[in-house]
N, C-alpha and C positions, 0 to 999 in steps of 0.2 A: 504494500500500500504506500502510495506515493507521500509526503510529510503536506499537513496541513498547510504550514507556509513554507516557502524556500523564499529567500533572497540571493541572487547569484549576481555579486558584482556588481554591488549597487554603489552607485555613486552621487551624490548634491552636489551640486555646484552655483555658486550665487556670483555672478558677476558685480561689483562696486566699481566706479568707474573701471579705470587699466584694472583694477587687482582681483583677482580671482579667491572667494575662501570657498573652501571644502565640509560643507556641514560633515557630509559624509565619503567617505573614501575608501572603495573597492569592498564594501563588505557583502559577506557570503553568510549567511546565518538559515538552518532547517530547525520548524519548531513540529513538533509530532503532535497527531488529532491526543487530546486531552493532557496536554502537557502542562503543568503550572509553572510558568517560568517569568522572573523578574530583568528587565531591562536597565541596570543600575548605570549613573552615572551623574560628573557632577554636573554645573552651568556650561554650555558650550561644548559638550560632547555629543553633543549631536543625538542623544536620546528623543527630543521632543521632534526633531526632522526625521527618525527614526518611526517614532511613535504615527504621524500624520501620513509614512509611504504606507505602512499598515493597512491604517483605518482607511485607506484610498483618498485621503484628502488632498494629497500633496502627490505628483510624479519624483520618480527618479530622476536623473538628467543623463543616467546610464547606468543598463546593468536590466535584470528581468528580476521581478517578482510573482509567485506563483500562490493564489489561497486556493485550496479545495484543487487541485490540479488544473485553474484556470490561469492563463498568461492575463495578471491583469494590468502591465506594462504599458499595451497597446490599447485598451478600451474606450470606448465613446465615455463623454461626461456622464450620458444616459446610463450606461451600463455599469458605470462606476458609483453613480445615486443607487441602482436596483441592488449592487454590491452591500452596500455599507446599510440600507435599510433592511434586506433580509439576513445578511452571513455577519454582522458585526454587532456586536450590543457596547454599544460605548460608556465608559464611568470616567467622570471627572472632580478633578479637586473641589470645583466650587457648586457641586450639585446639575448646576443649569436645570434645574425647574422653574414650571414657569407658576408664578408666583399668585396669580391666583384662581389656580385650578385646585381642586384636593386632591390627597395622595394618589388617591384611586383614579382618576382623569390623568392624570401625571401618568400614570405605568400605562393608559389607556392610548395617551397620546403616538406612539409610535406606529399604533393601526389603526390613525382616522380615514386613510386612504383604500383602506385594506376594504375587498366585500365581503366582511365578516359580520351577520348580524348581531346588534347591539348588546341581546341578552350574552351573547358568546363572546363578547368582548370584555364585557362587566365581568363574567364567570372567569376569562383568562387570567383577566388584571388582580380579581380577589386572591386566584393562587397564589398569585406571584407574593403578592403580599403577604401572604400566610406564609411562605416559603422563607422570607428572611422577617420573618416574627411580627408583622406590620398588621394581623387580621382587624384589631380593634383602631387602627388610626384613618379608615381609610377614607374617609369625612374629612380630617383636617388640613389644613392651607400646609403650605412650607414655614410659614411662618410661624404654626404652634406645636410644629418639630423640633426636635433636638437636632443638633451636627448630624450627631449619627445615625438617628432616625432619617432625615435627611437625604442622605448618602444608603440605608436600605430602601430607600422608596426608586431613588436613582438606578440600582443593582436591577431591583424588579423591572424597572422599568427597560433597562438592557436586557433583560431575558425573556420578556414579552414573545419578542418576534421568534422565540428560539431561533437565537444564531450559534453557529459553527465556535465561534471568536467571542469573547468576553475581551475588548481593550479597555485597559483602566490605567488613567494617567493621574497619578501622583492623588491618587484614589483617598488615602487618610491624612494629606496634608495642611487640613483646617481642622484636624481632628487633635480629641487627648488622647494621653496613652492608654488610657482604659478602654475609649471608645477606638480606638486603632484595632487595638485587642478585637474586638469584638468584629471590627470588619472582616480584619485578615482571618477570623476562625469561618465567616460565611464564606469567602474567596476557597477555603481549603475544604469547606463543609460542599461548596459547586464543586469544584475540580475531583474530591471525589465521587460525586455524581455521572461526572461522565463530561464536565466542561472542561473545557480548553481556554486559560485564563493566560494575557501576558498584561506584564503590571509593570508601567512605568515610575523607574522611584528613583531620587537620589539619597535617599536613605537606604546606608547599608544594614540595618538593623531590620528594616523591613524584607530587603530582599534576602535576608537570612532565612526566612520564611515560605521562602517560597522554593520548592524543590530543585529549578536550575537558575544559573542567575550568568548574564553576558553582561559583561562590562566593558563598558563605549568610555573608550580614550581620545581627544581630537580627532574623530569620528569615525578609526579603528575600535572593531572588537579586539581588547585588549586581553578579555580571559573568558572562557566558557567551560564553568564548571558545575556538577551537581552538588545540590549541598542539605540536602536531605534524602 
């Protein structure tokens, strides 16, 4: 079975007037279906240009990327929206909900497009919430959440669509350490479900935690090691 993602020779490049800098440079990275693996690095390593070839937001400037054994290097904008709405559930540092929808609307939000009827939509979204502990919040705003509360509404809401891909950038970085705790044990409570989670962090404490961890130096992978 061919690996969930391959990166082969990928390369950024950002032109500033004459001077050329290299987000990223020549890197080669295969992540396997349900692997939990951490993206660690510091400011300007090129994890967060790392993170956006992924999520299909951003192109290479050279080099192929492969999710689910599709070349998505080459893709129409179209095809690369249909990408990132079915095969990717995205989690970010600062939630990005929208703020006055309740929880439940929030997680619903990702298949207003979809021809799913409503009653089967509600039913989806309450799993999901029930699934990272949320069943009794799913009335309230973002506003009379907690951080972490918050951040499981968000989770749900990336798992809605069942995608292939759980990306989560810098996932517990508005968080405490208790409520960190608490994320990273759903992140590891999905992944052994059968999810396939990559987690962008510059915290090495957090990517201790997660089973492989690749470390992005001036936008070489400088180590890729298992660590659980």
């Amino acid at each position: 079975m061919p690996p969930l993602i391959e990166l082969s020779n990928i390369t950024k490049r950002y032109e500033i007037g004459e001077q050329e800098i290299f987000a990223l440079h020549d890197v080669a990275l295969s992540i396997a279906d349900n692997e939990f693996v951490a993206i660690l690095g510091s400011s300007g390593s090129g994890k967060s240009t790392m993170m956006n070839i992924l999520g299909c937001l951003d192109r290479p400037t050279s080099g192929d990327y492969h999710l689910g054994g599709r070349r998505i290097s080459e893709m129409s904008e179209s095809s690369l929206s249909n990408i990132r709405n079915q095969q990717i559930g995205f989690v970010f540092q600062n939630f990005n909900l929208i703020p006055n929808l309740s929880a439940l609307k929030n997680v619903m939000h990702p298949l207003v497009y979809r021809r799913i009827p409503q009653k089967q939509k509600v039913a989806m979204a309450r799993a999901q919430l029930a699934k990272v502990g949320l069943a009794n919040r799913e009335a309230h705003l973002p506003s009379e959440l907690s951080g972490g509360q918050r951040q499981r509404v968000a989770i749900a809401r990336a798992l809605i669509t069942q995608p292939s891909l759980i990306l989560a950038d810098e996932p517990t970085g508005n968080l405490d350490s208790t409520t960190t705790e608490d994320i990273m044990t759903l992140f590891r409570d999905l992944h052994d479900d059968g999810q396939t989670v990559v987690l962008v962090t510059h915290d090495d404490n957090i990517a201790q935690q997660c089973h492989r961890r690749v470390t992005l130096v001036d936008g070489k992978v400088a180590k890729d090691c298992i660590t659980v």
